[in-house]
C-alpha positions, 0 to 999 in steps of 0.5 A, a space after each residue: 625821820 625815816 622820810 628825811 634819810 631818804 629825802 638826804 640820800 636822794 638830794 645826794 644823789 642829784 647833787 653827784 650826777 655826774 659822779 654816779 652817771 658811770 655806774 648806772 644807767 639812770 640819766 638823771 637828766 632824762 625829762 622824767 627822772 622825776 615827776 611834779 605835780 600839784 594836789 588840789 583837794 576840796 574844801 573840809 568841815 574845818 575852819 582853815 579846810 574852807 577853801 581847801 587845800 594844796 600841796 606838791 606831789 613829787 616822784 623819782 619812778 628809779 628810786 621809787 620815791 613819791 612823796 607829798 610836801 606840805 605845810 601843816 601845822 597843829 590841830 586848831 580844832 583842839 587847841 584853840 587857846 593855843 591857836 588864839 594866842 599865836 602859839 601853835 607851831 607848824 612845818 613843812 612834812 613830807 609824807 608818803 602820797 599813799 598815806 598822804 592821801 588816807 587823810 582826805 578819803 576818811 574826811 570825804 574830800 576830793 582830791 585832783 592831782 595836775 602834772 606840772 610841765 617844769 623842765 627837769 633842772 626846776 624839778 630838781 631845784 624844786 626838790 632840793 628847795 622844799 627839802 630844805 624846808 623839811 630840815 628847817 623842823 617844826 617849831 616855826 610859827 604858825 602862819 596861815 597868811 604867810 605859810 599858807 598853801 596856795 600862796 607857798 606852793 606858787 613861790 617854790 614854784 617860782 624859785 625853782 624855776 626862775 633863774 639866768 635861762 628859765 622863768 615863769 611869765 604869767 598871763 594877764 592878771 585877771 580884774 580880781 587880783 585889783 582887790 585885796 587879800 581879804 576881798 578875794 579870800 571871801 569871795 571864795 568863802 561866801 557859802 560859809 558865812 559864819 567862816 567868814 565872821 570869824 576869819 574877819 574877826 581875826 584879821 587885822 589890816 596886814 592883809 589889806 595892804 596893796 601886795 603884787 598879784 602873785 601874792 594875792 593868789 591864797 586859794 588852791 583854785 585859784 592857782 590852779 587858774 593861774 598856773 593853767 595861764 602860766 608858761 615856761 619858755 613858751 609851754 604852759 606849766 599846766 595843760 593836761 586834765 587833771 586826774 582824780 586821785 580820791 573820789 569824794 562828794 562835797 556838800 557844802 550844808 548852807 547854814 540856816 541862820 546867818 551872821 548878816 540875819 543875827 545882825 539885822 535882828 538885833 538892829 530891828 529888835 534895838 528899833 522896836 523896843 525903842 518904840 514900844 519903851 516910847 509907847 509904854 514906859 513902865 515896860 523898860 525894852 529899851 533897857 534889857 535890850 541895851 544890856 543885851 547889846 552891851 553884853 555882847 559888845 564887852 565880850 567881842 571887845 575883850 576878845 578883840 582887844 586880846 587880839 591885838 594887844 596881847 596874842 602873837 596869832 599873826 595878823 592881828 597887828 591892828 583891827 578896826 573893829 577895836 573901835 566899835 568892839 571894846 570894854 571901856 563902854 562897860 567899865 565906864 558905864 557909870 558915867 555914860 551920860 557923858 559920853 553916850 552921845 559922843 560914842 554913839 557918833 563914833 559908832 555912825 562914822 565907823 560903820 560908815 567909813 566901813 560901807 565907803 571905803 573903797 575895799 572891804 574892811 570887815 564882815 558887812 554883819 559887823 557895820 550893822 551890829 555897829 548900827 544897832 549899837 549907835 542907836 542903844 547910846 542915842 536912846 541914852 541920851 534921848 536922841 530922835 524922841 525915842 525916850 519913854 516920856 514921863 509921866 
């Protein structure tokens, strides 16, 4: 509440230059009455810290201002049924730099700040726009695709700036922004594997749809690259180095186990039992690895389905691991028979739509897990004389 008066009474101040002129000194036209820049922090321990972070930093040196603003939202690392039903609530806040920044030094994550080259009227703006999403409270959904950082950042940027006399002209979109929002995301995210599996188990096909370039820019380093090619009337927003306000070592701990090995186990262990149940029949592999399988498939499906037909967690609209992750096998089990060889086609055209399609649809860990299932429904039905022989 404190923040907020002070941000009101600064806005009011901007508002009646021409007013308050006459009775100070301060030019509040001056280039440095007040001062952008953006944060950059490296990636955390957390799901939605992988890629890291960023956020406006902006300060009035007369008024002895100097706030971070940015949106957070509640802590998903303790309220996870809350964040699976798409009911936690996020906002943008305005913090105090030196408090700001305490948070980061106790999780040992860098933080690099770069001064933005804006012409004071875009400074201006761009603190009366995100004042106004102070005011806008804490009740807004959270949104991590729509609200999240670097994407955020770019289009306050944008609004501040573009206007009859100013506008940002980017420099040549580089090859990457052809991909999709999920292509793009991974690629920063290969080293946390199991991160991706997880992001990918969420995301719907909201964030594969064609988007302009500027709203594929998701990742804070990413906007760092784009602003460094960005120019306002001819001077690039970013051009100086940047300085390092928190110095911390990021170490990224590379799992032993991937999602892709867990994959590929199930796949051969599917492969061997059949091969062992065909050798010796009495053994029945083929069946407790098949309940193995089936178990794991109703339990992704049910939380699946619960994704995208019951929860309001945004982007989960449609998911085509449905398909192949669902509990009707499982509640029809009982007349398997009739459906097993039918299911176990579909099984073979999703994944392998899933490996052509021109744009990654989902965690590759996933189209062979679907693999290894298609061969649990062929063996049910005695399909490439996999089945034990009778005796």
């Amino acid at each position: 509440m404190f923040s907020r008066l002070i941000l009101f009474f600064l806005a009011l101040a901007l508002s009646f230059t021409t007013t308050f002129a006459q009775k100070d000194s301060i030019d509040r036209d001056a280039p440095d009455f007040v001062e952008a820049s953006l944060l950059i922090a490296s990636p955390g321990e957390v799901l939605y810290s992988c890629v890291g972070h960023a956020c406006l930093r902006l300060e009035c040196p007369a008024y002895g201002l100097d706030y971070c603003f940015s949106y957070e939202g509640e802590d998903v690392e303790h309220e996870f049924l809350r964040f699976f039903a798409g009911k936690l609530k996020m906002g943008m806040f305005a913090v105090p730099t030196n408090e700001y920044l305490k948070q980061f030094r106790e999780e040992h994550r860098k933080v690099w700040q770069y001064p933005l080259q804006l012409p004071i009227v875009a400074k201006q703006n761009l603190w009366r726009i995100l004042d106004e999403k102070v005011a806008e409270g804490t009740e807004l959904p959270y949104d991590y695709f729509e609200r999240g950082c670097a994407l955020t950042t770019l289009q306050f940027l944008m609004e501040a700036v573009n206007s009859d006399s100013l506008e940002i002209q980017f420099a040549s979109w580089p090859e990457k922004y052809q991909l999709s929002c999920r292509e793009i995301f991974f690629l920063q995210t290969k080293e946390y594997p199991w991160t991706n599996l997880f992001i990918n188990t969420l995301m719907g096909t909201k964030v594969d749809k064609d988007k302009e370039a500027w709203e594929k820019v998701l990742v804070p380093t990413d906007l760092v690259e784009v602003l460094r090619g960005a120019k306002i009337n001819g001077n690039p927003v970013i051009e100086e180095k940047p300085t390092v306000l928190v110095t911390a070592e990021t170490l990224v701990k590379k799992p032993a186990i991937t999602p892709m090995m867990v994959s590929g186990f199930f796949l051969l262990l599917t492969v061997l039992s059949a091969l062992l149940s065909y050798l010796q029949p009495k053994w029945r592999f083929e069946t407790y690895v098949g309940m193995l399988l089936l178990t794991i498939q109703t339990i992704l499906g049910l939380f699946v389905c619960y994704l995208v037909f019951i929860s309001d967690l945004p982007c989960t609209e449609w998911n085509w691991l449905v398909i192949p992750f669902n509990p009707l096998p499982a509640v029809f089990w009982k007349w398997r028979k009739y459906y097993a060889l039918p299911y176990a086609a579909v099984l073979i055209l999703w994944a392998l739509a899933m490996l052509l399609a021109p744009h990654q649809l989902t965690d590759w860990s996933y189209v062979v897990f679907a693999f290894a299932l298609a061969l649990v429904y062929l063996d049910k039905k005695s399909i490439l004389m996999l089945s034990p022989r009778k005796k």
